[in-house]
PDB file of N, CA, C and O in Angstrom:
ATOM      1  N   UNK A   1      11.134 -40.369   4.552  1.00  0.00           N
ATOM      2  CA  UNK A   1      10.650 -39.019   4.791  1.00  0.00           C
ATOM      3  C   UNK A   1      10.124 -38.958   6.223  1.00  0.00           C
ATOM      4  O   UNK A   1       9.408 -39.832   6.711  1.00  0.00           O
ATOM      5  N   UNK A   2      10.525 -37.875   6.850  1.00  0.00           N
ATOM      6  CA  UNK A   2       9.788 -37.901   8.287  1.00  0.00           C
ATOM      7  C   UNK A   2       8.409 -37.992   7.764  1.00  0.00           C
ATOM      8  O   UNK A   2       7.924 -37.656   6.683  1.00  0.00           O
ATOM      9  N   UNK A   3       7.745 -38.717   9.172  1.00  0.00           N
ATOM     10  CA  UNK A   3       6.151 -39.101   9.681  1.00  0.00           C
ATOM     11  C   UNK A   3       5.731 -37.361   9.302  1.00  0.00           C
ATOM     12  O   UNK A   3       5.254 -37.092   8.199  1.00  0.00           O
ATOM     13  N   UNK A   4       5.934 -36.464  10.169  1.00  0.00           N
ATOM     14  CA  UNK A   4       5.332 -35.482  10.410  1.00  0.00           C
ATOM     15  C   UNK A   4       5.435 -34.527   8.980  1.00  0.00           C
ATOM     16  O   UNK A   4       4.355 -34.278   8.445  1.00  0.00           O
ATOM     17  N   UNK A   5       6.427 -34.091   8.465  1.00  0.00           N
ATOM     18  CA  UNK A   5       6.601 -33.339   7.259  1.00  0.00           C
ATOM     19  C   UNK A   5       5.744 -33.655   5.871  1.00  0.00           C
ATOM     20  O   UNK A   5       5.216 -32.990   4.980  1.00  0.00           O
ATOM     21  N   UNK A   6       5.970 -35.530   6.320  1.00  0.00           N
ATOM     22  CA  UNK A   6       5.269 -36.242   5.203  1.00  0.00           C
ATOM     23  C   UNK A   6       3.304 -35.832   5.422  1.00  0.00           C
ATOM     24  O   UNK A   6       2.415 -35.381   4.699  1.00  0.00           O
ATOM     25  N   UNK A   7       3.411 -36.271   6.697  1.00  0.00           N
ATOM     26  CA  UNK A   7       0.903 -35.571   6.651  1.00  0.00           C
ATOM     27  C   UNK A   7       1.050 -34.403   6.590  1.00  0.00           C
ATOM     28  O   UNK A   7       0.099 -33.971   5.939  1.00  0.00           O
ATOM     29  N   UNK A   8       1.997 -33.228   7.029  1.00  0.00           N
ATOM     30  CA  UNK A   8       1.767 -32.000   6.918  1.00  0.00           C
ATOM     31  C   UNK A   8       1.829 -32.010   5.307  1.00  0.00           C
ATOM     32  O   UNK A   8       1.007 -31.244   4.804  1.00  0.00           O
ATOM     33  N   UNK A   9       2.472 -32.576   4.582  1.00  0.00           N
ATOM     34  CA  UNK A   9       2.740 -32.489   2.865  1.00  0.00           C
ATOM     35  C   UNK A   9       1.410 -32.864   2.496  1.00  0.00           C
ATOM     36  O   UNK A   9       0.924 -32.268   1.535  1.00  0.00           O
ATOM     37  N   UNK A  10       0.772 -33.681   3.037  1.00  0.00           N
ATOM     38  CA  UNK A  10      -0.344 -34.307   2.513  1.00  0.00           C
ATOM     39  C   UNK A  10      -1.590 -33.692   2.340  1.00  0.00           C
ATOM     40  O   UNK A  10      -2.409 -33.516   1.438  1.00  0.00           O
ATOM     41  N   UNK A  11      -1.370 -33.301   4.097  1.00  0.00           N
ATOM     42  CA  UNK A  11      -2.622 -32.132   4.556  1.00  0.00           C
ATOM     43  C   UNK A  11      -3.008 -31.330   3.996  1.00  0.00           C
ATOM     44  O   UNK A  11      -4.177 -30.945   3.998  1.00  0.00           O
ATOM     45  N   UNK A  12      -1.562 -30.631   3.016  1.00  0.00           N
ATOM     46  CA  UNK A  12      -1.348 -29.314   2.493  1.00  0.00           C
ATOM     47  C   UNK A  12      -1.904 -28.951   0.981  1.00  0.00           C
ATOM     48  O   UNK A  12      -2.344 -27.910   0.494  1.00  0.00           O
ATOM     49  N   UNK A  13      -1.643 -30.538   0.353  1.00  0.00           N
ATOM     50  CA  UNK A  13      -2.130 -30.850  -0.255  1.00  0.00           C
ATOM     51  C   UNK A  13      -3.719 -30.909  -1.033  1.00  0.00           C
ATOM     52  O   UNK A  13      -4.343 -30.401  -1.965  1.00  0.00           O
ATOM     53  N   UNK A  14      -3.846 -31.800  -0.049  1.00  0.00           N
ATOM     54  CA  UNK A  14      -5.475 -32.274   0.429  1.00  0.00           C
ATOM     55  C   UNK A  14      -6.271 -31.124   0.453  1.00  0.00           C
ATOM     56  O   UNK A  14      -7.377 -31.148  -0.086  1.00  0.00           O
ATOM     57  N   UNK A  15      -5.690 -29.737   1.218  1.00  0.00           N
ATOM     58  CA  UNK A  15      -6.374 -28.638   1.482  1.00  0.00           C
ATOM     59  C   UNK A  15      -6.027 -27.701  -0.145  1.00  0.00           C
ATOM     60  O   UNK A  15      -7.049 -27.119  -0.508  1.00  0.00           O
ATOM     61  N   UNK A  16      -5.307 -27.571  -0.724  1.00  0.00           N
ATOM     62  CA  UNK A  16      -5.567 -26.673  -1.813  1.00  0.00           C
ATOM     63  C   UNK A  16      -5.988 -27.610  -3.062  1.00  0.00           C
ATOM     64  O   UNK A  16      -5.994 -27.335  -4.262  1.00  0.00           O
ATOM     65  N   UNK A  17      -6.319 -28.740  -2.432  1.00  0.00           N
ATOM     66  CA  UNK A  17      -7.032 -29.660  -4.004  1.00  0.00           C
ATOM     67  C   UNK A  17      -8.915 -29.090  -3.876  1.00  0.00           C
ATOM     68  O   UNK A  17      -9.764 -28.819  -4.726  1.00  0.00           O
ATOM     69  N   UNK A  18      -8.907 -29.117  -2.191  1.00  0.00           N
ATOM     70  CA  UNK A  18     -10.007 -28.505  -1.868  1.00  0.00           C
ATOM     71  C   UNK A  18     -10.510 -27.155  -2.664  1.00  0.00           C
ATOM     72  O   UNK A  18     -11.510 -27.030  -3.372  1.00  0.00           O
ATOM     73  N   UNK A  19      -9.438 -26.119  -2.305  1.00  0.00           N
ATOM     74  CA  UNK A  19      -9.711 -24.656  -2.733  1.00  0.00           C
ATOM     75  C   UNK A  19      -9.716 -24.680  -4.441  1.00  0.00           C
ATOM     76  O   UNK A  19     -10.558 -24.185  -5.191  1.00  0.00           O
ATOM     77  N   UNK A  20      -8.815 -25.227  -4.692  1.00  0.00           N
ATOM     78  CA  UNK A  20      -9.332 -25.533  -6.150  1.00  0.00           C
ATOM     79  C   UNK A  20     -10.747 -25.792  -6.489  1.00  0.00           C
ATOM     80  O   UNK A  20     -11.403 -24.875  -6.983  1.00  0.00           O
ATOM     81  N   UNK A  21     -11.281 -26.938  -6.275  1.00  0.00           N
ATOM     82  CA  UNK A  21     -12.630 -26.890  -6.582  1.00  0.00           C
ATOM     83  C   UNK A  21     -13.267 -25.909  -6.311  1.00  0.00           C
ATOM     84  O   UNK A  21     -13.900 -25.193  -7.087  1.00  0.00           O
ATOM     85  N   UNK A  22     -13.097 -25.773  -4.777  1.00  0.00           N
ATOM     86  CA  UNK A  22     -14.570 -24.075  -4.596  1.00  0.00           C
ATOM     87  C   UNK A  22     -13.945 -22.868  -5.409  1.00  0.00           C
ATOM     88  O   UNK A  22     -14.692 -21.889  -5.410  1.00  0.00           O
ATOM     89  N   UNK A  23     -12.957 -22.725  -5.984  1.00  0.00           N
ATOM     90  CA  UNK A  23     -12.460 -21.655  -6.895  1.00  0.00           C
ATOM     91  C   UNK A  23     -13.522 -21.832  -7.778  1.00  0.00           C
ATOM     92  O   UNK A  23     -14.476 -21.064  -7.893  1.00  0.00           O
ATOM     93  N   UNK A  24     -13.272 -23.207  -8.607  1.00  0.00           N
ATOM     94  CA  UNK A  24     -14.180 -23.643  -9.709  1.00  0.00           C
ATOM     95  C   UNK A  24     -15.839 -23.259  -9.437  1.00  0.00           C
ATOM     96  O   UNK A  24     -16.938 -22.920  -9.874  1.00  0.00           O
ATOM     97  N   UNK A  25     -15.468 -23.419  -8.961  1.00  0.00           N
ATOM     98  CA  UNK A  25     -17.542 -23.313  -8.229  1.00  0.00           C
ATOM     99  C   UNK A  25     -17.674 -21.712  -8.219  1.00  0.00           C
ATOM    100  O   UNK A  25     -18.434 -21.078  -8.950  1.00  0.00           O
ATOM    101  N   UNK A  26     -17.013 -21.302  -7.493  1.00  0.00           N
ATOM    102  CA  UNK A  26     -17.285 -19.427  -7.647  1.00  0.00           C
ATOM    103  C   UNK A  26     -16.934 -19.220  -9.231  1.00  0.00           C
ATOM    104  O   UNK A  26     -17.864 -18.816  -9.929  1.00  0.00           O
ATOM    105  N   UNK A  27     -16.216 -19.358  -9.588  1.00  0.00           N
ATOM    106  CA  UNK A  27     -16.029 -19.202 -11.158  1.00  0.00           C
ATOM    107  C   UNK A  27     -17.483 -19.255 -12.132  1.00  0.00           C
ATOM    108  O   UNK A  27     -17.793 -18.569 -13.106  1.00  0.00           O
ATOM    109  N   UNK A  28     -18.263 -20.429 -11.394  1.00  0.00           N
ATOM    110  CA  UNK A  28     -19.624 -21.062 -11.907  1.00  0.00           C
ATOM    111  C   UNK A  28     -20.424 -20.004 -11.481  1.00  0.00           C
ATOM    112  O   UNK A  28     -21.131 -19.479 -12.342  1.00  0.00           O
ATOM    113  N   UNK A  29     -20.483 -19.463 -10.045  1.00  0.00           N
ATOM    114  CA  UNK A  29     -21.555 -18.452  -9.707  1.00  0.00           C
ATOM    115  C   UNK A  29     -20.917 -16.918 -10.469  1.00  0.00           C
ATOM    116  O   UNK A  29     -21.741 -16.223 -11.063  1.00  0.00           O
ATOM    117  N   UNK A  30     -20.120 -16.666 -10.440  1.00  0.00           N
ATOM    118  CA  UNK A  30     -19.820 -15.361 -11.334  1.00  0.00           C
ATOM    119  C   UNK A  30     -19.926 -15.234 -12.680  1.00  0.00           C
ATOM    120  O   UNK A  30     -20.097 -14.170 -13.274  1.00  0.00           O
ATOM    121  N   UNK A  31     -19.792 -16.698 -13.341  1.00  0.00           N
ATOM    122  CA  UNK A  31     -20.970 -16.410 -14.962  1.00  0.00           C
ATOM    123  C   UNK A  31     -22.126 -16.530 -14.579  1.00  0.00           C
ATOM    124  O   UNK A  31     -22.842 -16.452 -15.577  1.00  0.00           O
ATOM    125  N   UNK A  32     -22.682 -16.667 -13.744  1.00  0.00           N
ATOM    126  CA  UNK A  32     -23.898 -16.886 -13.737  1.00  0.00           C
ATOM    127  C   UNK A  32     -24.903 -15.466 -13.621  1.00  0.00           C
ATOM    128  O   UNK A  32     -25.938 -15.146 -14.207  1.00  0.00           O
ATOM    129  N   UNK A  33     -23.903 -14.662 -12.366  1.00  0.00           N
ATOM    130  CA  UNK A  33     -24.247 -13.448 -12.259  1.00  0.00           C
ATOM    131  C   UNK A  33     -23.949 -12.634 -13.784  1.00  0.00           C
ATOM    132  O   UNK A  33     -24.874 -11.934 -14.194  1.00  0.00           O
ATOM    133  N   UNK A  34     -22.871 -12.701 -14.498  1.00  0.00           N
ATOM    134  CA  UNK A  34     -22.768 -12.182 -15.621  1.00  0.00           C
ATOM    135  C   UNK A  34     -23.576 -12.415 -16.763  1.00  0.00           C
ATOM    136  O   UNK A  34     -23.384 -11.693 -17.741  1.00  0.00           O
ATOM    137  N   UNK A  35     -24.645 -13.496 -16.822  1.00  0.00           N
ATOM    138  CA  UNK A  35     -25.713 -13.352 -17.186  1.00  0.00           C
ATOM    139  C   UNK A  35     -26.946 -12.795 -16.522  1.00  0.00           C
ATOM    140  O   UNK A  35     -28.003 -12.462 -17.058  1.00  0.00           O
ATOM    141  N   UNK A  36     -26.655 -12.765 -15.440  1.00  0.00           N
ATOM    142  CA  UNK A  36     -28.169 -11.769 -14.698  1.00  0.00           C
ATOM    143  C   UNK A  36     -27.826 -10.665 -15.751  1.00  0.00           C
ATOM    144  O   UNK A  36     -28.429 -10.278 -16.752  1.00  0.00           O
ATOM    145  N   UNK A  37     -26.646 -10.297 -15.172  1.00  0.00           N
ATOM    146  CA  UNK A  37     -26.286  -8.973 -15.327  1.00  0.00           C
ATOM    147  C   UNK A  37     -26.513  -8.325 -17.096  1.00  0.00           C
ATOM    148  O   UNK A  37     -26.797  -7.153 -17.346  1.00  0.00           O
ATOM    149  N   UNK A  38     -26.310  -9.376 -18.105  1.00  0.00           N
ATOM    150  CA  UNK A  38     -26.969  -9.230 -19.305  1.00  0.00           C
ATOM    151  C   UNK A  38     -28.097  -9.252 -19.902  1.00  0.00           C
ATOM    152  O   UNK A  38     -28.337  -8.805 -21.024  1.00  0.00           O
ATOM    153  N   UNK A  39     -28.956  -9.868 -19.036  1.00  0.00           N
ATOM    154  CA  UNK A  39     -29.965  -9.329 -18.863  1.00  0.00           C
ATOM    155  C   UNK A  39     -30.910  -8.426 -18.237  1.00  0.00           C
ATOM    156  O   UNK A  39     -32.113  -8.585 -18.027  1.00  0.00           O
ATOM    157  N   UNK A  40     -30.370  -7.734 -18.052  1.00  0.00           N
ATOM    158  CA  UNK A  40     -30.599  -6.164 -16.875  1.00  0.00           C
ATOM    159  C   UNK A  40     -29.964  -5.194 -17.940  1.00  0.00           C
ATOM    160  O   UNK A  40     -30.587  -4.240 -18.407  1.00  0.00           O
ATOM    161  N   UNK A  41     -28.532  -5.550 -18.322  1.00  0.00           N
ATOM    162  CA  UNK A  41     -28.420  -4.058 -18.901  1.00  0.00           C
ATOM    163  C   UNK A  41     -28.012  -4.450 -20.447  1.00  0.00           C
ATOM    164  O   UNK A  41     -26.799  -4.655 -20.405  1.00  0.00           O
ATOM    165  N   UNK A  42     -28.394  -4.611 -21.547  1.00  0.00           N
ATOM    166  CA  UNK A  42     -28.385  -4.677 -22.925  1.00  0.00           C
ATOM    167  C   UNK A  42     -27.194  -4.516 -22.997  1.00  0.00           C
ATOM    168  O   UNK A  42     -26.780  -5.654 -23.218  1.00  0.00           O
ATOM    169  N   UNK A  43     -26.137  -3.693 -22.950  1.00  0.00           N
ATOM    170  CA  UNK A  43     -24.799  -3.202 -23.165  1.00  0.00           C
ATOM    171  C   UNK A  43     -23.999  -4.065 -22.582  1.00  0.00           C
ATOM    172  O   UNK A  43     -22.951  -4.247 -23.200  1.00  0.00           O
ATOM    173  N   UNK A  44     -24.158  -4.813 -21.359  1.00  0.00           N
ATOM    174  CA  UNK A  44     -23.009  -5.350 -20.624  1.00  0.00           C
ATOM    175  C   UNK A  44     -22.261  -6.358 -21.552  1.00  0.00           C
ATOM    176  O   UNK A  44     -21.035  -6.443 -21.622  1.00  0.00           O
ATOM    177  N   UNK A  45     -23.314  -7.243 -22.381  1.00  0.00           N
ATOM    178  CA  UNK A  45     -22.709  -8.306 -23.307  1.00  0.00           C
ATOM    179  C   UNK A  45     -21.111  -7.972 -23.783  1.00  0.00           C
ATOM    180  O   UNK A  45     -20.076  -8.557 -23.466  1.00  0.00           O
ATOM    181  N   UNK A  46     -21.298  -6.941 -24.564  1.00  0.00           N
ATOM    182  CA  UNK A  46     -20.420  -6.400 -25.640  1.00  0.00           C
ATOM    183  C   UNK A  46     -19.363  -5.920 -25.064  1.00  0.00           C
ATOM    184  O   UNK A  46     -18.217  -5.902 -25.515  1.00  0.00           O
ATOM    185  N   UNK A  47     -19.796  -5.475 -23.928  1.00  0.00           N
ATOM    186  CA  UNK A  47     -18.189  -4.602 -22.988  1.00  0.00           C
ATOM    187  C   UNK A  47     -18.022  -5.964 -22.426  1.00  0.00           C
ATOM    188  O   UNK A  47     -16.943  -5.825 -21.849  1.00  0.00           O
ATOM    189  N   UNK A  48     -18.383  -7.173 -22.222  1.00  0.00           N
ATOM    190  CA  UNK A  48     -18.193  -8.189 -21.077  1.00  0.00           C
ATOM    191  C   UNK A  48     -17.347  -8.682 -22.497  1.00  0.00           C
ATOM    192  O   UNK A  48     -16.137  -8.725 -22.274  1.00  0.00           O
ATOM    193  N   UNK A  49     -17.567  -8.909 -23.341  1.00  0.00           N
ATOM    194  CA  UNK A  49     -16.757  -9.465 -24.367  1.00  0.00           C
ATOM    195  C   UNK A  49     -15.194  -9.165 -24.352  1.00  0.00           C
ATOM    196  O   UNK A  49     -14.099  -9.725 -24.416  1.00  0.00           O
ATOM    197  N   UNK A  50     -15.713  -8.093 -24.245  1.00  0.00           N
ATOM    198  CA  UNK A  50     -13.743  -7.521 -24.937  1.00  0.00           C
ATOM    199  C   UNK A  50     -12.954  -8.110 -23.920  1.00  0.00           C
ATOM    200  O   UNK A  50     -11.779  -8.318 -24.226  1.00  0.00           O
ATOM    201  N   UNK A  51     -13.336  -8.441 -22.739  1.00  0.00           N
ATOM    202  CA  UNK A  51     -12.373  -8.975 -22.020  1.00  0.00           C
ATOM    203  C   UNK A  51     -12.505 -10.771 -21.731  1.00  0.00           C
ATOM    204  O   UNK A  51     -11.560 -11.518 -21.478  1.00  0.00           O
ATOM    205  N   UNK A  52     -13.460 -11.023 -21.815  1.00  0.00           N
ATOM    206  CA  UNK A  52     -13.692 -12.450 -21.976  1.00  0.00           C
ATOM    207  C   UNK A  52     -12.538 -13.619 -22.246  1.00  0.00           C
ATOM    208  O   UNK A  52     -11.913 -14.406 -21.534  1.00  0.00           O
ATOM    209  N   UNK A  53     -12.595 -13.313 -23.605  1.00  0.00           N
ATOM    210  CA  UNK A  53     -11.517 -14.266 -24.443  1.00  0.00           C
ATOM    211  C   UNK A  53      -9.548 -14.612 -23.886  1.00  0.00           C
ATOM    212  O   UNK A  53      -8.818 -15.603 -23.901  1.00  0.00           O
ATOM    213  N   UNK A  54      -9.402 -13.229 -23.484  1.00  0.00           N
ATOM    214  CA  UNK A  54      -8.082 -13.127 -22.387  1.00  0.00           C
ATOM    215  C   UNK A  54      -8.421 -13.907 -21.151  1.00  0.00           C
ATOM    216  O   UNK A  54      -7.589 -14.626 -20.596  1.00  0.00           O
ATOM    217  N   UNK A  55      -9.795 -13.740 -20.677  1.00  0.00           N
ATOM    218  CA  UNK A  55      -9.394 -14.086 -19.366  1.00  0.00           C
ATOM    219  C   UNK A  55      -9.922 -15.687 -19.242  1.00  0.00           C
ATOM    220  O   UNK A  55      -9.848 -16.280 -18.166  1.00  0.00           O
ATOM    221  N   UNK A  56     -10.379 -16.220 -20.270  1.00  0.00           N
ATOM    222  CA  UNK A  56     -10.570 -17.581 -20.253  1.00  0.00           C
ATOM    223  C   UNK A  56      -8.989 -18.426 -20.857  1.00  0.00           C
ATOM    224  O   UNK A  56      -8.546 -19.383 -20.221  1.00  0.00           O
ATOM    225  N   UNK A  57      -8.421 -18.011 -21.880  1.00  0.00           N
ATOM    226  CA  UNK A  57      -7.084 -18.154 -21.810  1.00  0.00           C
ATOM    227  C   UNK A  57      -6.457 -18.417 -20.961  1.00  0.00           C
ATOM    228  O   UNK A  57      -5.913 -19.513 -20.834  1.00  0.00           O
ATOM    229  N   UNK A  58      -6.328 -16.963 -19.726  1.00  0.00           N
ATOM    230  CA  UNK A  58      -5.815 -17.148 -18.587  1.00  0.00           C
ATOM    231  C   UNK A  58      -6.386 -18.345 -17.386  1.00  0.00           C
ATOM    232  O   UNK A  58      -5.723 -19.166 -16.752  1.00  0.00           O
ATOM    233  N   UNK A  59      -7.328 -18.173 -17.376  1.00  0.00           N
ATOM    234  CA  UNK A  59      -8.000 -19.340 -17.031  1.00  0.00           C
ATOM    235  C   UNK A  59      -7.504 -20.508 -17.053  1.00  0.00           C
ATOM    236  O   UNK A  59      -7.104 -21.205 -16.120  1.00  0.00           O
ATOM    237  N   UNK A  60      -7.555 -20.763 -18.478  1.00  0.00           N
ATOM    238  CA  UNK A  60      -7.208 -22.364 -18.666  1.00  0.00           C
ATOM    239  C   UNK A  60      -5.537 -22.557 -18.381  1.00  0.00           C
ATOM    240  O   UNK A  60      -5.194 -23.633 -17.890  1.00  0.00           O
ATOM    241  N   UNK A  61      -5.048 -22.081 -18.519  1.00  0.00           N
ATOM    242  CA  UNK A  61      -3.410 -21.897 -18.190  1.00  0.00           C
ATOM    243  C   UNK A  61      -3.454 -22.301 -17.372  1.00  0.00           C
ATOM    244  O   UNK A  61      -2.998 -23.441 -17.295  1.00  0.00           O
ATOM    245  N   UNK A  62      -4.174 -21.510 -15.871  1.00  0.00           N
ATOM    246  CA  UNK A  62      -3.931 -21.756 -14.657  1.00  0.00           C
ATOM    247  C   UNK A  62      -4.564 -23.020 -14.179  1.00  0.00           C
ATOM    248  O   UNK A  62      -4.219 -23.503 -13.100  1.00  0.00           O
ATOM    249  N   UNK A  63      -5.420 -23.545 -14.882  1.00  0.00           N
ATOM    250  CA  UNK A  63      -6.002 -24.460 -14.158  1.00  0.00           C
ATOM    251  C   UNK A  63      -5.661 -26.152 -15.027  1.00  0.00           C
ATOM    252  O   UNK A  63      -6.252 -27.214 -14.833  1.00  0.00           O
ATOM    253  N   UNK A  64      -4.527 -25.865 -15.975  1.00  0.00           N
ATOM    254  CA  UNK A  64      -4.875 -26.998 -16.791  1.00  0.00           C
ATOM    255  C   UNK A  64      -3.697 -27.730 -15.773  1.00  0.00           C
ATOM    256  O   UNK A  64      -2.621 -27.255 -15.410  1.00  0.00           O
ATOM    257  N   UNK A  65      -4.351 -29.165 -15.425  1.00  0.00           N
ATOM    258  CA  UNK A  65      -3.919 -30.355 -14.811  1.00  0.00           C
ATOM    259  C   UNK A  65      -3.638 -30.136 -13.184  1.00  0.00           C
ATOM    260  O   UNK A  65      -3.221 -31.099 -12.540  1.00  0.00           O
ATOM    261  N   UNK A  66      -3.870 -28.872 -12.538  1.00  0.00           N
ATOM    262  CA  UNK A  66      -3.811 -29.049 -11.151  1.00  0.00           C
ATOM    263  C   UNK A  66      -3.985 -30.354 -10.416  1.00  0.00           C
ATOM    264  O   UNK A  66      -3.106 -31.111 -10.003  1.00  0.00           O
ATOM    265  N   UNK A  67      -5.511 -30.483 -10.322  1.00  0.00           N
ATOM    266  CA  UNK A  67      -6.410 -30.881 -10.144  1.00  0.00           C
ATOM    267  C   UNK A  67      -5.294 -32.802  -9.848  1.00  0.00           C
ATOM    268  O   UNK A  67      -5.018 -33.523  -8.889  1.00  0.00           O
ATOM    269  N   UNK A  68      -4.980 -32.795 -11.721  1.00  0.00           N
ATOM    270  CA  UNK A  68      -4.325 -34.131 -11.737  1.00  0.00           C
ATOM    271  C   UNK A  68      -3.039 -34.146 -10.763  1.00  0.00           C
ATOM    272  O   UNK A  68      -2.908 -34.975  -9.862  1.00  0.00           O
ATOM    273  N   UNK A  69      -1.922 -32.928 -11.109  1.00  0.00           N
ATOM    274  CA  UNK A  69      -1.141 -32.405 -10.421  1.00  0.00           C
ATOM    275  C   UNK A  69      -1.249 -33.057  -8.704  1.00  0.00           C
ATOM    276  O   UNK A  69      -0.441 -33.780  -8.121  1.00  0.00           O
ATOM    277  N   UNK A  70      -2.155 -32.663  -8.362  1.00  0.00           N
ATOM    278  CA  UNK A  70      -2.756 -32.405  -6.748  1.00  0.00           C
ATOM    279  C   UNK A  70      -2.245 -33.857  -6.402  1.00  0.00           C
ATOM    280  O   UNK A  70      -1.158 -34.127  -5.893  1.00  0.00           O
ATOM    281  N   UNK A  71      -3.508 -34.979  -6.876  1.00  0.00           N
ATOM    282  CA  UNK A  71      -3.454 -36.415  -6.783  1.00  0.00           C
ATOM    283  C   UNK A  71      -2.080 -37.014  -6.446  1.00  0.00           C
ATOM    284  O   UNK A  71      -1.546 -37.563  -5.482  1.00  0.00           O
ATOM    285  N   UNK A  72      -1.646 -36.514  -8.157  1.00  0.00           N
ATOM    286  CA  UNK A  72       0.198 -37.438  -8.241  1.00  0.00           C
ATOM    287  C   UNK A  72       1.004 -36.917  -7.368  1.00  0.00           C
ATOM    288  O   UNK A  72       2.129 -37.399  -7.229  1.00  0.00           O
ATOM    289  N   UNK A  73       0.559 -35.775  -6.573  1.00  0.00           N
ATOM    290  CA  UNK A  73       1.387 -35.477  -5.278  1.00  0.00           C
ATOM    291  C   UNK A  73       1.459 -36.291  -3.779  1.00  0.00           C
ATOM    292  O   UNK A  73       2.326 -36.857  -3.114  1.00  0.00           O
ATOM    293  N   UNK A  74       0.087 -36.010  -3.672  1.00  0.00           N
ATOM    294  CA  UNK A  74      -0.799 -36.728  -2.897  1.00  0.00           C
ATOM    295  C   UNK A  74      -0.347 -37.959  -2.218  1.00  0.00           C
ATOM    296  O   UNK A  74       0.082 -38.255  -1.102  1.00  0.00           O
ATOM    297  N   UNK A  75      -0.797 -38.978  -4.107  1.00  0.00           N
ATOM    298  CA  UNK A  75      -0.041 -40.387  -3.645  1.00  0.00           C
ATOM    299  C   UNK A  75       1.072 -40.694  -3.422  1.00  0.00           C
ATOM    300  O   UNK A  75       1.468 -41.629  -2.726  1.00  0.00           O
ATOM    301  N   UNK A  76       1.944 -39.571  -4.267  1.00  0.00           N
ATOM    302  CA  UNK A  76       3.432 -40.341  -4.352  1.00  0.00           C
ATOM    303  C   UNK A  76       3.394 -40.189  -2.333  1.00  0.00           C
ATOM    304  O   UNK A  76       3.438 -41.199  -1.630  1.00  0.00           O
ATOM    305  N   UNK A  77       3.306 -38.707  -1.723  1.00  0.00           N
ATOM    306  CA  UNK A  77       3.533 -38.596  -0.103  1.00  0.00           C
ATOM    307  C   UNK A  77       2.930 -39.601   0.669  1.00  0.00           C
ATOM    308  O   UNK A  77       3.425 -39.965   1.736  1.00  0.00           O
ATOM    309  N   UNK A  78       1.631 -40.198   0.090  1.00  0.00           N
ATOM    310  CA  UNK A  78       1.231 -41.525   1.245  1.00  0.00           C
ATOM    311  C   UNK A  78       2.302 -43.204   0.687  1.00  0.00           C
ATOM    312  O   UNK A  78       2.523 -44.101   1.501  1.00  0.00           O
ATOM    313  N   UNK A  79       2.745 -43.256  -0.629  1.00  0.00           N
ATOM    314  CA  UNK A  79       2.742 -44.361  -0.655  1.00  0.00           C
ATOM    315  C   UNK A  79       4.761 -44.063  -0.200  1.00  0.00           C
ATOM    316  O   UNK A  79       5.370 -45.082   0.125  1.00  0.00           O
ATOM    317  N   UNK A  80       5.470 -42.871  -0.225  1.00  0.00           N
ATOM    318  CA  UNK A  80       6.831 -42.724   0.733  1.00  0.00           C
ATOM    319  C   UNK A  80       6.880 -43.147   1.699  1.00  0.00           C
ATOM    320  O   UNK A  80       7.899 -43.019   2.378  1.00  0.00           O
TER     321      UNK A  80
END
């Protein structure tokens, strides 16, 4: 594999294994606010519900094995 294509693969890598995590992390501060927020307005719970359950679904879809994904990319481009 070319030198150059191969660290740019890596780089590219390296950098959305990154954004993944801080995704995860904002994910963490926006329930968090969604409990402020249930506690401020009595009602939000119940309307926050109806959509909940879809979007943790979706959630997990998107995020199941990236993470591992990322790695087995990773290495296979350094050890080519």
């Amino acid at each position: 594999m070319n030198p150059l294509v191969k660290e740019t693969l890596i780089e590219a890598f390296e950098e959305l294994k990154y954004l993944h995590v801080r995704m995860k992390e904002v994910l963490v501060q926006l329930n968090a606010l969604r409990k402020t927020e249930s506690e401020i307005h009595p009602d939000f719970p119940r309307l926050f519900s109806n959509h909940e359950k879809s979007t943790k679904e979706e959630a997990a879809c998107a995020d199941q094995g990236f993470v591992q994904l990322f790695d087995e990319i990773i290495r296979k481009l350094k050890a080519a």
